[in-house]
Every structure is written in structure tokens, then in C-alpha cells.
C-alpha positions as CSV (number, residue, x, y, z in Angstrom):
1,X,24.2,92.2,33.5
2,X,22.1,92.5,36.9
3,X,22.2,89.2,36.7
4,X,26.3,88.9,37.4
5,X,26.1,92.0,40.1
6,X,24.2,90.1,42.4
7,X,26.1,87.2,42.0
8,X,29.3,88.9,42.4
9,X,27.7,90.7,45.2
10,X,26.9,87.9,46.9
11,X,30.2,85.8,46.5
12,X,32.1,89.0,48.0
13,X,29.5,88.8,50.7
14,X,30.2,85.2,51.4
15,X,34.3,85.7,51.1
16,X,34.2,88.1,53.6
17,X,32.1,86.2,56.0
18,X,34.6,83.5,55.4
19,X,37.1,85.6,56.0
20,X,35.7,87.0,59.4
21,X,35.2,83.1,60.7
22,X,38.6,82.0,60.1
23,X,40.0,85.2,62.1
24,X,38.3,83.9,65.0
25,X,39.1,80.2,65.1
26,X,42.6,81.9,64.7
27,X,42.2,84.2,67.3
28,X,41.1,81.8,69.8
29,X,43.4,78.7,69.2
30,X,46.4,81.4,69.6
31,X,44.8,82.1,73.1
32,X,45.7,80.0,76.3
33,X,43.5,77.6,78.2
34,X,41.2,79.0,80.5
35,X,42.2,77.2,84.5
36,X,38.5,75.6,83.7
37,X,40.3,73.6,80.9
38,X,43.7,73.1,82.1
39,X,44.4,69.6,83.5
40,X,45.5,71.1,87.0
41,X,42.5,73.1,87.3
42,X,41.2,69.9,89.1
43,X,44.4,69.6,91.5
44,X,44.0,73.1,92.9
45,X,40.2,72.4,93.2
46,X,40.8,68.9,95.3
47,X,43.6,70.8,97.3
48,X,41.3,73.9,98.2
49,X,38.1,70.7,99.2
50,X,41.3,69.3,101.3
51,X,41.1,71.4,104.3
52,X,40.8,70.1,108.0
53,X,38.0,71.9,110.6
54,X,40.5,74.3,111.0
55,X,40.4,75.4,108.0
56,X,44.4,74.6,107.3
57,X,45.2,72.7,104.3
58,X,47.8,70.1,104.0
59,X,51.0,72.4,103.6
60,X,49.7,74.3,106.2
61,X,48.1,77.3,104.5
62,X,44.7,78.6,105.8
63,X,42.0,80.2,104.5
64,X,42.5,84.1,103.5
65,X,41.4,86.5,106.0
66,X,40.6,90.4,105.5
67,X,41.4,92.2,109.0
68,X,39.7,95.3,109.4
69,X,41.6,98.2,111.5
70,X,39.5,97.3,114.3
71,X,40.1,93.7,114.5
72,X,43.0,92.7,116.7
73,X,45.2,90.3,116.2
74,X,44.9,87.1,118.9
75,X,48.2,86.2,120.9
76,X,48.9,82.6,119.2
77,X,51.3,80.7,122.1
78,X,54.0,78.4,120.4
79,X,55.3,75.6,122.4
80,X,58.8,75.5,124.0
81,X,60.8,72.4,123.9
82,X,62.3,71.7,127.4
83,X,66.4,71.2,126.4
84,X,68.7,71.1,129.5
85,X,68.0,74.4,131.1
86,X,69.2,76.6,128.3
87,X,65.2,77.5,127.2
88,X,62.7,78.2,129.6
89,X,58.8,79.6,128.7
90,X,58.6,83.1,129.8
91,X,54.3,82.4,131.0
92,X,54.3,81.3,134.1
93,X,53.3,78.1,134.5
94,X,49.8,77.4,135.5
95,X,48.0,75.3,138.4
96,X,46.6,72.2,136.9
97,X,43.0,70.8,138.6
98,X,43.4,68.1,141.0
99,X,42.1,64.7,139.4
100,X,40.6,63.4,142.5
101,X,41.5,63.5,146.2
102,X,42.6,59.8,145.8
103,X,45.6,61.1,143.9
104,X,46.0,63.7,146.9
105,X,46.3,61.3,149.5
106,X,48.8,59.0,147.5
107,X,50.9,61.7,147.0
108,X,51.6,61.9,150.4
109,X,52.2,59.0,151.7
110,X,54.6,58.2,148.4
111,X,58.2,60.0,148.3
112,X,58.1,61.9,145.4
113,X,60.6,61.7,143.5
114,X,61.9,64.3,140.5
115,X,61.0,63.8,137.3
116,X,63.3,63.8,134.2
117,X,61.6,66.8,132.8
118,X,62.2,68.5,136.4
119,X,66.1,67.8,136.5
120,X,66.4,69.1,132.7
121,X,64.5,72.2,134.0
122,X,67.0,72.9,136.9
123,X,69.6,74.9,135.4
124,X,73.5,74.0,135.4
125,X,75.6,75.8,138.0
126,X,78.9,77.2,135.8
127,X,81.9,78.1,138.4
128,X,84.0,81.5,137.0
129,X,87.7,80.2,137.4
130,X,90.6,82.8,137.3
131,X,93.8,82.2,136.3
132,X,95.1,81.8,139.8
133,X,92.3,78.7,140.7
134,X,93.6,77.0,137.8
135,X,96.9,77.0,138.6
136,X,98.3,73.3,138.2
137,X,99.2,72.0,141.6
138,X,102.8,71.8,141.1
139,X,102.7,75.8,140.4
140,X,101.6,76.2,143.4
141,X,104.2,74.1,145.7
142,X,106.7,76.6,143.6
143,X,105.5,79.8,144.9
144,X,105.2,78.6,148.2
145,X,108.5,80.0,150.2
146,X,110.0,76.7,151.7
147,X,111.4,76.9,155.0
148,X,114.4,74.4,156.4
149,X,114.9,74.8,159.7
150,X,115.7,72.8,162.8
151,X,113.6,73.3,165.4
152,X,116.2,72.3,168.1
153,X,118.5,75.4,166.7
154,X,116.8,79.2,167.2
155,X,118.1,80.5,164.0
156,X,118.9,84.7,164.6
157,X,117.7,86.9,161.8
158,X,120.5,87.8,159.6
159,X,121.2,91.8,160.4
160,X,121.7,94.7,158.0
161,X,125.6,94.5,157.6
162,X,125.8,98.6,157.0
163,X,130.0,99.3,155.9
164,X,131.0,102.4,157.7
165,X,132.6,104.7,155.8
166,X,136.9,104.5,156.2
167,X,137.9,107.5,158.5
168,X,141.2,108.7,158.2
169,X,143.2,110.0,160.8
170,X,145.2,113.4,161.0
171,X,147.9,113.3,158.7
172,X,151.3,112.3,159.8
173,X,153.5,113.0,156.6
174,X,153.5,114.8,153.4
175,X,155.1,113.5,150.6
176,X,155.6,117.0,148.1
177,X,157.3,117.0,144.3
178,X,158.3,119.9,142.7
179,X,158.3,120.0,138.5
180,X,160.0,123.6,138.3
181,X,160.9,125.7,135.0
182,X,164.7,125.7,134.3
183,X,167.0,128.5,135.0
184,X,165.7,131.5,133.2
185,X,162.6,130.4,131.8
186,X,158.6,129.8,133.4
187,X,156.0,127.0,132.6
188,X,153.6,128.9,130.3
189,X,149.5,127.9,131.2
190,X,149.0,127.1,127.3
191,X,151.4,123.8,127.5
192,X,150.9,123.3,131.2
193,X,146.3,122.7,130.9
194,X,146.7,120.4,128.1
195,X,149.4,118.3,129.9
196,X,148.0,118.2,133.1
197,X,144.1,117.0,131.6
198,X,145.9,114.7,129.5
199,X,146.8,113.1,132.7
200,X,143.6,112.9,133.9
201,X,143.4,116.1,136.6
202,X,140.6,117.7,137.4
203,X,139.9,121.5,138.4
204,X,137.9,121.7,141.8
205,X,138.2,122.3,145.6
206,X,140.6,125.0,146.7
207,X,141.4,126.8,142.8
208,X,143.8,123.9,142.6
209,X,143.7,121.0,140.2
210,X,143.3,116.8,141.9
211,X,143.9,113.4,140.7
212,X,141.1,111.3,141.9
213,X,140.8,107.3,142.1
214,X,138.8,107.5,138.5
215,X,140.2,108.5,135.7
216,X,136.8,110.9,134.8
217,X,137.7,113.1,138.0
218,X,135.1,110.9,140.4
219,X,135.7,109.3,143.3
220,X,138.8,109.8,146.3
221,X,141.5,112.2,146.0
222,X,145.3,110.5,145.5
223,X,147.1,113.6,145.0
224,X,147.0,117.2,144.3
225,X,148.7,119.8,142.4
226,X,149.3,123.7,143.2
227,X,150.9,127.0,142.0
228,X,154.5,127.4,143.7
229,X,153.8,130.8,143.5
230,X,151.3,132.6,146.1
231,X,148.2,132.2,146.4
232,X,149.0,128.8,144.6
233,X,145.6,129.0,143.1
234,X,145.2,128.4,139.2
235,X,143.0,130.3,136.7
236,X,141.2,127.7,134.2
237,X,139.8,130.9,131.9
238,X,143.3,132.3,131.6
239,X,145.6,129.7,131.1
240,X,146.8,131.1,128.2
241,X,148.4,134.5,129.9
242,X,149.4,132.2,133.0
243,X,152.9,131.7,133.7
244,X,154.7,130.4,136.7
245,X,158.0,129.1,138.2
246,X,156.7,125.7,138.7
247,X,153.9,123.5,140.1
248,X,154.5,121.8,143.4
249,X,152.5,117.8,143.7
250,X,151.8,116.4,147.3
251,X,149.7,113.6,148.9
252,X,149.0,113.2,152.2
253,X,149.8,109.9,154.9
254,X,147.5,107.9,155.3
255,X,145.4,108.5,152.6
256,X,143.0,106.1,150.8
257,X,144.0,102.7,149.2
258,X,147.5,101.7,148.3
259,X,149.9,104.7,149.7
260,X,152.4,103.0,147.5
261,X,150.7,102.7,144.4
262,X,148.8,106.4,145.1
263,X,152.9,107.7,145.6
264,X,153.5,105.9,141.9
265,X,151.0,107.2,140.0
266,X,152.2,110.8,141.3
267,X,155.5,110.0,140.6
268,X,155.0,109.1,136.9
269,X,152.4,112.2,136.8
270,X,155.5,114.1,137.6
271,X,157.8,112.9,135.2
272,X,155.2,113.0,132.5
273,X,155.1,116.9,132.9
274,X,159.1,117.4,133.3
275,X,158.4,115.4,129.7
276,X,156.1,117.5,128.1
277,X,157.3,121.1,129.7
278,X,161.4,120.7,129.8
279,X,161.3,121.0,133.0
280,X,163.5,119.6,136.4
281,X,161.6,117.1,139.2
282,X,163.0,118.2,142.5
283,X,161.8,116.6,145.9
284,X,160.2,118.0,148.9
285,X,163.7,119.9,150.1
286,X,163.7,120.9,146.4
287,X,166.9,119.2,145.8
288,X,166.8,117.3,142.4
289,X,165.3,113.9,142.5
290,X,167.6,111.2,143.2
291,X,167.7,107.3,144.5
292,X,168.4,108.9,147.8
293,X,165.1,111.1,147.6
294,X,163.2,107.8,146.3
295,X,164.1,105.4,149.3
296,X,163.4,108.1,151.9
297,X,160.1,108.6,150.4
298,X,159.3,104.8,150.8
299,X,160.7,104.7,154.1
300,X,157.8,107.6,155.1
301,X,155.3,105.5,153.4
302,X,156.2,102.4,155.2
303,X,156.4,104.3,158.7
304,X,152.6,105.8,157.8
């Protein structure tokens, strides 16, 4: 019975140690290849034994460098290309040593001539043009002012032609119309205001009312019109209380523009109110109006 225990004891023993050994070959197949067994471990080793005396490698990566906060950092000066003028070094250039005095002395007695380097150093000059440099030459021969003259004939400068204004003289005549109520009855200033602006008469100088050469009440006076009754004056704000006897028209000789056409625009001015007010046209004499009365009046406008 001892016998078995010890046996058993000592398979168990061997099991486990079986057991334990097996964990660890598992444990380190699972586990990646150390660089010392990797097949590029020998690459990175040739590159890092690759360097040149400065220490640079052959992409140009140096050795690693631990800069302590005293150390400072040296000035490393990269060289400039030389291009047409656009990039210059900011050093200033310095003085190389004279080879020999041999060189000197041919330098002297040789023209020296520039270099290519030294005419790609010398900087282009750029010109600021304006609108009015590049103006094409034709432009130009159009905004010069071209003069044709004959210099056998003095040519006069042409004068300021200044229109005086027309001065009439004293008048000679006065041609009058009368448009007076009939017998027994007055022109009332509530019909009378609407007739005379609907003929285009204007309120102004003297309290009387005026035709003028434009229709809007600018310009010349043709005609007038006045009260027959004293002062002869009208009141615009109390037209509708006004009454009167009858309104007298008149124009005087000469008088600006066409006397004849002035006389026929009064004329129809009249009738237009005898029209609108049932009233009578009598002429200057205040006798009625008449062919006699019309060919005397253009008789006085042909004499004026």
C-alpha cells in the first residue's frame, strides 16, 4: 500500500513537471522575435556601420545628439542658387585671397569682361506704366485738337454773340374789349374765376388777371383783363361774393410777337367768356362788336 503512494506520488510529481515545461515552450513560441533574431536586425546594423566622417548616413540622418541648456546651437549657412536677380544672399559677400600677383598684373592689362553669373546678379529694371503711357498711338492723334488754318488768312476769334433783350417803345394804341353783363343782371365771381383759368389767365401784377405767351402763366404778357368797375382790381379769396358789370380786355401796340395773332387769341378769349357768362362783347367805344369794329381794329394793328 506504501508501495502505490510513492508511486502515485511520484507520477503526479512528474505530470506536473510536464505540465510546467510545456507552458513554457508555449509561452515563448507565442512571443515575437527578439531584433537579434529578426532577419532585418542585420540591415539596421549595416545601415547604422554606413556612416560617412560626418557622421551622416546615406538618407541623410546623423547621429543623435543630447543638447544641454548651455550648449548653443551653431548658425549652419545653406547655399543660395543665383536665378536672374530675383534671390540674392543676405551675407555680404566676402574678399577672396589674391592667388598670386601674376594674376594681379593680368588683370590689368586684360579688359575684363562680366561674367554670366554677374549679369544674372544685376537685377531687371521694371518701368511702372499708367494708363495714359499706354495709350495706343492712334488714341493719342484723337485727343490732339487739330487745327486747319491758312497761314496767309489771320483768322479773328469768333466773339460772344450776346442777344439784347427786345425794347419796346411807348405805346401808340390800345386796342380794349368789353364782355359786359346784360341789361339788369351782373357777372357773378363764382362763374367768372373758373372761366377765366380755364382760359389760361393768371392772377398777378396790378390785382388784375394776364394772359402770358405760355399757357402755365410764364413768360410775356399778350393781354390783360380788369374790373369795369373802380378800382378795377379783382379779389382771388372772394370771388364767390364778387359781382360786377363787366370786365374790360386790352393789349397794348406794339407789344411782343405777332400783334395780330396776340389781338386773336384776345378776341377768342372774349367770346369764350360772352359763351360761358351770357354776356354781350362790345368794343373800345362800347358799341357792340361788329365787322366795322373788326376792320378798324386791324387797321390800328397794321398802322403800329
Amino acid at each position: 500500500m506504501e508501495d502505490l503512494q510513492l508511486v502515485l506520488l511520484v507520477l503526479g510529481a512528474i505530470a506536473i513537471i510536464a505540465v510546467l515545461v510545456h507552458g513554457f515552450w508555449s509561452i515563448r513560441k507565442q512571443q515575437p522575435k527578439s531584433m537579434k533574431q529578426s532577419p532585418m536586425a542585420n540591415f539596421y546594423k549595416e545601415q547604422a556601420e554606413r556612416r560617412d566622417s560626418e557622421g551622416f548616413d546615406n538618407d541623410g540622418i546623423g547621429p543623435v545628439r543630447v543638447l544641454k541648456s548651455t550648449d548653443v546651437e551653431p548658425v549652419v549657412t545653406k547655399p543660395i542658387l543665383k536665378t536672374a536677380g530675383l534671390f540674392k544672399p543676405q551675407h555680404a559677400k566676402t574678399a577672396e585671397p589674391l592667388v598670386a600677383a601674376e594674376a594681379i598684373s593680368k588683370a590689368k592689362s586684360e579688359p575684363v569682361m562680366p561674367s554670366i553669373d554677374d549679369e544674372l546678379e544685376q537685377e531687371p529694371q521694371i518701368t511702372l506704366t499708367t494708363s495714359q503711357d499706354m495709350k495706343p498711338a492712334h488714341m493719342e492723334a484723337m485727343d490732339k485738337p487739330k487745327h486747319y488754318s491758312n497761314p496767309d488768312v489771320v483768322q479773328d476769334e469768333p466773339e460772344d454773340v450776346v442777344e439784347e433783350p427786345q425794347v419796346l417803345a411807348d405805346p401808340t394804341d390800345v386796342l380794349v374789349l368789353h364782355v359786359v353783363a346784360k341789361t339788369g343782371q351782373q357777372l357773378q365771381g363764382a362763374e367768372l374765376l373758373p372761366a377765366l383759368l380755364s382760359l389760361n389767365f393768371k392772377f398777378g401784377d396790378m390785382e388784375i388777371f394776364h394772359r402770358h405767351i405760355d399757357n402755365a402763366g410764364t413768360g410775356k404778357v399778350l393781354f390783360s383783363l380788369a374790373n369795369m368797375v373802380k378800382p378795377g382790381t379783382f379779389d382771388p379769396d372772394n370771388m364767390e361774393q364778387f359781382v360786377t358789370d363787366g370786365v374790360v380786355l386790352f393789349m397794348t401796340l406794339p407789344c411782343y410777337g405777332d400783334p395780330k395773332m396776340n389781338f386773336t387769341i384776345m378776341l377768342n378769349s372774349a367770346l369764350q367768356l360772352v359763351d360761358d357768362l351770357g354776356a354781350e362783347l362790345l368794343d373800345g367805344k362800347r358799341q357792340p362788336w361788329d365787322d366795322t369794329a373788326k376792320e378798324d381794329y386791324k387797321r390800328r394793328i397794321a398802322a403800329a
